[in-house]
N, C-alpha and C positions, 0 to 999 in steps of 0.2 A: 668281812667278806662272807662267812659263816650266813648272818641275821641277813644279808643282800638274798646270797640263795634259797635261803629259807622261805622269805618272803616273798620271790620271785616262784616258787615253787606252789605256795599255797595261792597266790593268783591265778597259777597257769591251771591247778584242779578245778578251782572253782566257775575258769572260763570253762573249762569241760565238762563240768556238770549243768552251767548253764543252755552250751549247745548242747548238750548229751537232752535235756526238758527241751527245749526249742524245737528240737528233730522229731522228736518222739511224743510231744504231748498233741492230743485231737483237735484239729484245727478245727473251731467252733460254727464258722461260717463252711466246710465240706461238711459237718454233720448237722448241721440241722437243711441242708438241700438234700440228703442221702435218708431215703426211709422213716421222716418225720424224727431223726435226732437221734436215729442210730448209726454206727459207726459199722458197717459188715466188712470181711475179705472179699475178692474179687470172685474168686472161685470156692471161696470154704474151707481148704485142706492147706495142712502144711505138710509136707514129707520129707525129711531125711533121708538120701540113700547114702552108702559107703560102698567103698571097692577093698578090700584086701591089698595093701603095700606088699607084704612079703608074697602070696600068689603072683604080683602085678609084676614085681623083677625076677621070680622065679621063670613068668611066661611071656612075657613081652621081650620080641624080638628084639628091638633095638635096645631094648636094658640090657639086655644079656651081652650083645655084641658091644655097646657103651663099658659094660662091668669089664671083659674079656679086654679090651682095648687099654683101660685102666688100669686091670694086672699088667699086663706087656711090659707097659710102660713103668711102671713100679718095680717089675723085675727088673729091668734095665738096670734103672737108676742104681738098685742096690747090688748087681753086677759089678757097675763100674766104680762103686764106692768100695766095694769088696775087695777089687783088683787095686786101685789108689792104698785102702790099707794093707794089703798087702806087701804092698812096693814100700808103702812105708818102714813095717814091721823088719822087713826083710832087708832092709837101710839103716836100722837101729842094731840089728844083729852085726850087719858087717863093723857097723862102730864098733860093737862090742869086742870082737874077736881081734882088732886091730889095738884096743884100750890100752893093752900094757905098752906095746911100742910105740904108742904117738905122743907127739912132743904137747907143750902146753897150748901152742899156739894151732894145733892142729886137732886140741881136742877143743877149743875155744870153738873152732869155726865148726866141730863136729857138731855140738850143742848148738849153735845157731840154726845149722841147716835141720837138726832135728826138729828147733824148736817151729820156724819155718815150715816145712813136709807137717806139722802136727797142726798151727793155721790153718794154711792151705787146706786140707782135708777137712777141717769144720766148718770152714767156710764152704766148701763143696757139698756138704753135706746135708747144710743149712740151706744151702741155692735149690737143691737138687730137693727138698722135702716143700721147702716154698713152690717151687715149679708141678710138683704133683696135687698140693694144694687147691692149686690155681686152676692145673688143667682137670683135678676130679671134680670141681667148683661148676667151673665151665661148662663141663658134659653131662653133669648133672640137673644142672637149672636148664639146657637144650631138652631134657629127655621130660624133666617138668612142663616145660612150653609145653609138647607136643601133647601129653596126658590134658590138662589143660584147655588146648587149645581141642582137643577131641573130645571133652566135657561138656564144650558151649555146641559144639554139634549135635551131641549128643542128646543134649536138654533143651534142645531146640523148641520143644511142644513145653516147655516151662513146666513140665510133671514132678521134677525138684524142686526143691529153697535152695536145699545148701544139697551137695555131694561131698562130703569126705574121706578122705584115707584113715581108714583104722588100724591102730596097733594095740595089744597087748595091755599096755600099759594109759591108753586113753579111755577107750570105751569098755566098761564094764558089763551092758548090758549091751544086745542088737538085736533086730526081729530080723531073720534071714529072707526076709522077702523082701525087702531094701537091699540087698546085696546084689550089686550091678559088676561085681568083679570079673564074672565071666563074659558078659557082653564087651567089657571095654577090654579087656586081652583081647578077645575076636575081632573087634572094630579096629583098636591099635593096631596089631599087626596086619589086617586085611591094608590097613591104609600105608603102612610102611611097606608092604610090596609090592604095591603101586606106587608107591614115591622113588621106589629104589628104580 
């Protein structure tokens, strides 16, 4: 099984090195009809712009309100997880204080229902961490769409290649004249209070 995947692995790179030459290498018949066999860009230029991530949720309306929405709901959760151990702890205690008087068969079911309330709550706890998962997942890729989705308007005149989000730990170098993070806060939110 090992030598199957092994093998299935080093076909699957090598089909991708061959579309990766197929895509990428100069189609011989566009360059010899384009400037007697040379190959140019359409317009010349390539540019890179970036916006700033951490400015971008620090000033975009709807991040903020998306982020704020997210706490809420994360407090909640751990509210109600708080008050369940609570209920628990405070279930465990009255066992205790009961311990020397109760019979075998009363400490037997004691230990069950503990062991039980102690389930129950990881299971709660687990639901309740999967569900915040899910819903910061959620409103997260919605708040992407819409950054995204006001990129391609934005780059509408094709003046980028690529536009990225820069942090910290990607880009090392940037000329600040490709820094479009204050235009796209001002466009995002001009368009998010018209959409509201």
């Amino acid at each position: 099984m090992k030598n199957f995947t092994l093998v299935l692995n080093i076909v699957l790179v090598i089909a991708v090195a061959v579309l990766f030459y197929l895509h990428f290498a100069p189609c011989k018949k566009c360059a010899s009809a384009t400037n007697g066999g040379s190959v140019t860009k359409a317009n010349g230029s390539f540019k890179i712009a970036y916006f700033e991530m951490d400015s971008l949720q620090s000033n975009f309306d709807y991040y903020k309100l998306v982020a704020k929405e997210l706490g809420n709901s994360e407090q909640q959760k751990r509210n109600d997880l708080a008050s369940k151990k609570d209920a628990y702890v405070a279930k465990v205690k009255e066992y205790q204080s009961k311990g020397q008087s109760m019979t075998q068969a009363e400490m037997a079911k004691a230990q069950q229902d503990i062991a039980q309330r102690e389930r129950e709550y990881q299971q709660d706890e687990q639901a309740k961490s999967q569900e915040m998962q899910e819903e910061s997942f959620k409103k997260l890729q919605d708040v992407k769409k819409k950054i995204e989705s006001y990129l391609k308007e934005y780059n509408k005149d094709k003046t980028y290649s690529f536009i990225i989000s820069s942090s910290a730990d990607l880009l090392y170098y940037k000329d600040s004249a490709y820094n479009i993070t204050n235009d796209l806060i001002k466009g995002l939110n001009e368009q998010y209070k018209n959409k509201k």
